[in-house]
BARO-251450 format. One record per residue (C-alpha): x, z, y; residue in three letters. Coordinates in steps of 0.001 Angstrom, whole numbers, padded with zeros to 6 digits, always signed. Layout:
REM residues N
XZYAla ...
END
This chain:
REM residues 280
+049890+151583+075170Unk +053775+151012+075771Unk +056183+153056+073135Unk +059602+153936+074354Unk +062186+155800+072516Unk +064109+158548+073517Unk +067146+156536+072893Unk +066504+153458+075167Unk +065886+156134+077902Unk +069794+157662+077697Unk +071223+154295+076560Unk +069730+153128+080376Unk +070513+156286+082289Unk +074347+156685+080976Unk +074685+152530+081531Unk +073101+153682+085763Unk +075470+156816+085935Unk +078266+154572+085417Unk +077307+151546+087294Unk +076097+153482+090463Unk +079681+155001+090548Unk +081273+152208+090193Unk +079622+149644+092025Unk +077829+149869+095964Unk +074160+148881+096295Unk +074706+144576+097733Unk +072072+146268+100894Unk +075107+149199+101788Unk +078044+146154+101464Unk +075569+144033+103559Unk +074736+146946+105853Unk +078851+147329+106202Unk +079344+143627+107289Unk +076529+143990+110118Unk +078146+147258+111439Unk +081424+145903+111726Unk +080034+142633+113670Unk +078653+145440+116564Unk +080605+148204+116096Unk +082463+148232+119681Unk +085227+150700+118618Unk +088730+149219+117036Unk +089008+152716+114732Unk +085702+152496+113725Unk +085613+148430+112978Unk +089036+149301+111295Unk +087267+152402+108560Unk +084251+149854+108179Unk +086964+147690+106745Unk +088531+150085+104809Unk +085351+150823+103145Unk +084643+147437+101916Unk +087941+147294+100735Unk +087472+150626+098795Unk +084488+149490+097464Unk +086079+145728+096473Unk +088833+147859+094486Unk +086401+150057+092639Unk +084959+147302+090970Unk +087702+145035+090792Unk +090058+148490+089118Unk +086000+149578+087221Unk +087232+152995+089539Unk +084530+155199+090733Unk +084168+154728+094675Unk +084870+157877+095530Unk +085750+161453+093881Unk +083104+163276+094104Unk +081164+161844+091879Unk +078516+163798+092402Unk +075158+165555+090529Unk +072477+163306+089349Unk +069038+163570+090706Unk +066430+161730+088617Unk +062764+160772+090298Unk +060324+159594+086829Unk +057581+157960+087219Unk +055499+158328+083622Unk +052330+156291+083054Unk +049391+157870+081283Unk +049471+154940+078462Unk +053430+156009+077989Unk +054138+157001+074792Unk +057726+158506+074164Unk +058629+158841+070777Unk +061295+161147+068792Unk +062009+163838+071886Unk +061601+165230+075134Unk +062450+162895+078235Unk +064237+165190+080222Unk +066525+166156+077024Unk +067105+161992+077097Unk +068182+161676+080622Unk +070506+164715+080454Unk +071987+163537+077632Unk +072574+160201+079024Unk +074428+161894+081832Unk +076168+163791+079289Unk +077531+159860+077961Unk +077903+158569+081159Unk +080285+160551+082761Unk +082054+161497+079738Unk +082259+157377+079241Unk +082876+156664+082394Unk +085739+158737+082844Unk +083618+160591+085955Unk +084651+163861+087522Unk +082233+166661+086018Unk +080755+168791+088799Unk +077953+170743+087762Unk +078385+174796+087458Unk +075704+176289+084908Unk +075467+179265+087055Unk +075433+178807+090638Unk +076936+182410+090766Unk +079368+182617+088184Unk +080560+179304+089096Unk +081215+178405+085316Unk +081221+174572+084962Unk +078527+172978+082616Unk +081979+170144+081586Unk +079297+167340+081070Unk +077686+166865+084360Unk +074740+168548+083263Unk +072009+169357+083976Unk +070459+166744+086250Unk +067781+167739+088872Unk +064756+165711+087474Unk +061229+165305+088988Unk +058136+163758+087620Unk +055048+162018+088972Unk +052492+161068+086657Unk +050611+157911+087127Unk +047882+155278+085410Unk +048854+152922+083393Unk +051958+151816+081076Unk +054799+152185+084219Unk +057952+153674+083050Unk +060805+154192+085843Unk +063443+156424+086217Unk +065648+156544+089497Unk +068684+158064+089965Unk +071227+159353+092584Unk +074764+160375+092323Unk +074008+162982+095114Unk +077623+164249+096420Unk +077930+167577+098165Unk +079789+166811+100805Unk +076716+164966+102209Unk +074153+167505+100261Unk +075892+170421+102208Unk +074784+169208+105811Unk +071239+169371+104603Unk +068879+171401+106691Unk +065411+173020+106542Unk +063039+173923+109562Unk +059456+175137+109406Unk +058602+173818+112992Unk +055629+174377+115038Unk +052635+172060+114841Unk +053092+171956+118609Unk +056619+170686+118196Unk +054975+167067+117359Unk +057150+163957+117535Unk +059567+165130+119889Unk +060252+168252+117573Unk +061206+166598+114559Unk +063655+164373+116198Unk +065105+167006+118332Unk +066405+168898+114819Unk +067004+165510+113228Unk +069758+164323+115876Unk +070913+168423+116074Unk +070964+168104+112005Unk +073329+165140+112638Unk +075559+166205+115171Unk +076361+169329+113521Unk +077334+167558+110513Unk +079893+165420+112183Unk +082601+163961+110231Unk +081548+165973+107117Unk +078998+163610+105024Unk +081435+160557+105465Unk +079578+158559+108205Unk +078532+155998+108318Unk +075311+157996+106161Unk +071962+157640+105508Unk +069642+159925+106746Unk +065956+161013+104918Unk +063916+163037+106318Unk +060781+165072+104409Unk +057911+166154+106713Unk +055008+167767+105861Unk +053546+169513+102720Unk +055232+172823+101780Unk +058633+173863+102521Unk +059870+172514+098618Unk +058065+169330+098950Unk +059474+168269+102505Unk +062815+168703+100934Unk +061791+166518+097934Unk +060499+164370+099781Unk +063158+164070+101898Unk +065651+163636+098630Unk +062935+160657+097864Unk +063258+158879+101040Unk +067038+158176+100160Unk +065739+155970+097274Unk +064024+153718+099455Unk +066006+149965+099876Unk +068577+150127+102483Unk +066969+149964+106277Unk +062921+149532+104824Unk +061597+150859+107429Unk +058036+152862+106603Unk +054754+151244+106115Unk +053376+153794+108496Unk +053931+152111+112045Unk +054193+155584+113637Unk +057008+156690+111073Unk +058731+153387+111256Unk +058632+153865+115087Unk +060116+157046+114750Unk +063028+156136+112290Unk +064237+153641+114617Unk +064032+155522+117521Unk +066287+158105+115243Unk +068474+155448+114469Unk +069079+154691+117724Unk +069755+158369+119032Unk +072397+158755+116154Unk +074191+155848+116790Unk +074704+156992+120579Unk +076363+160072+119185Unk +079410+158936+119125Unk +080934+161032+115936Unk +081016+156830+114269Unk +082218+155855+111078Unk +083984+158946+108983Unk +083898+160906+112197Unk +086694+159566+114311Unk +084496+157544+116923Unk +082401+154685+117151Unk +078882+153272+117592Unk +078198+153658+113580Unk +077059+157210+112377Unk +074355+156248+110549Unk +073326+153062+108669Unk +069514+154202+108310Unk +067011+156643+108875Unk +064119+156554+105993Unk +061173+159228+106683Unk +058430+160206+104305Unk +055821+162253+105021Unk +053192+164387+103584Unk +049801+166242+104560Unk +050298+169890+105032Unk +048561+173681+106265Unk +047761+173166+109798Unk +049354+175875+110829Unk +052798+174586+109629Unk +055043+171268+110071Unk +058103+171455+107549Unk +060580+169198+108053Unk +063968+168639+105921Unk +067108+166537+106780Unk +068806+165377+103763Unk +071871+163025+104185Unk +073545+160815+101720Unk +077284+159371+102395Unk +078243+156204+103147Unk +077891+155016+099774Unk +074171+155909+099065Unk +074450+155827+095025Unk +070804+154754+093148Unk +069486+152293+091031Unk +066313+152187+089588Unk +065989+151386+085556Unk +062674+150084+084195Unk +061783+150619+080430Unk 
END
């Protein structure tokens, strides 16, 4: 039986909301070096290199890497033999966001009411989702999701006789409509299967996954490069103004669904693909 306070969990979430703000995942800086040693276009090399000098500053100035400092998404993954003591998890996380972008000096974009546009002015609430599993595991991910990427998601309830060749066909479409508007060079996930909601979670989820990890599925690591591949021949290249380098990864996760259906969700992340895991 492992006890963890209620405390420890927002000390660790405001320390992530700060530090995936502030600092690029080592696997996206990598990820930037390798693009610029085959990127074949001199405007595109030169924004590769303007990003890895943006991100050099951020941490050099502690500045956030970009403005938009986006709305925190929160994947939990509870073991049975968790015991959490003094409160409610969720109230823990959101008030660590609540600390960490008031601490952090970060830009407060959440609206309580999608409608009335009124803004929450503490970042809060974050989207949190919860998968309970055996054992004494305690993890809590989190994303810094920006909207400029969020708003070029897309949803399509395809038919099962759309197979392989339907899901990339939206995919690349997905893509090329969003052009220069997620801040290429992005990461794509893509959620197929289940229900409509849990293709779109799941396509949130596959955003977590380490930079370029391809699937353990051979099919759906087959398919992500082949993705990869078709992007990268679009041409829109890195923040839209031409080159080899629109996306840095594809990541796909599936899951079984009605055979009548096959949902599939694009969701992209920018350039700077914020996450970290914390384990407690």
């Amino acid at each position: 039986m492992k006890r963890v306070s209620v405390s420890a969990i927002t000390q660790a979430v405001k320390e992530a909301c700060i530090t995936i703000n502030y600092e690029i995942d080592p696997l996206v800086s990598k990820a930037f070096e390798n693009a610029k040693e085959v990127e074949a276009s001199p405007i595109g090399i030169s924004i590769i290199e303007d990003l890895i000098k943006n991100a050099e500053i951020a941490q050099n100035y502690v500045a956030p890497l970009c403005q938009d400092t986006g709305m925190i998404v929160a994947f939990v993954t509870l073991g049975q033999d968790v015991v959490v003591d003094d409160g409610s998890i969720a109230v823990a996380i959101n008030e660590g966001i609540r600390q960490g972008y008031a601490e952090g000096y970060l830009r407060k974009s959440v609206v309580s009411d999608p409608v009335l546009r009124i803004n929450s002015n503490d970042n809060t609430p974050g989207v949190i989702y919860f998968e309970v599993v055996e054992g004494d595991t305690f993890e809590i991910e989190l994303a810094a999701k920006g909207f400029g990427s969020e708003n070029m998601s897309k949803s399509k309830m395809l038919k099962p006789s759309d197979g392989m060749n339907g899901i990339i066909e939206f995919v690349v479409e997905t893509v090329q409509m969003a052009g220069s508007n997620p801040c290429p060079p992005i990461v794509v996930g893509v959620g197929i299967g289940g229900t409509l909601d849990k293709a779109a979670q799941i396509a949130k989820r596959a955003l977590f996954r380490p930079l370029g990890e391809s699937s353990k599925l051979p099919h759906i690591a087959e398919m992500e490069a082949l993705l990869l591949e078709k992007i990268n021949h679009l041409g829109i290249g890195p923040q839209g103004l031409g080159g080899g380098t629109t996306a840095l990864a594809v990541h796909a996760e599936i899951y079984p669904t009605h055979i009548a259906g096959l949902p599939v969700v694009v969701n992209i992340n920018c350039h700077a693909s914020r996450h970290k895991k914390v384990v407690l």
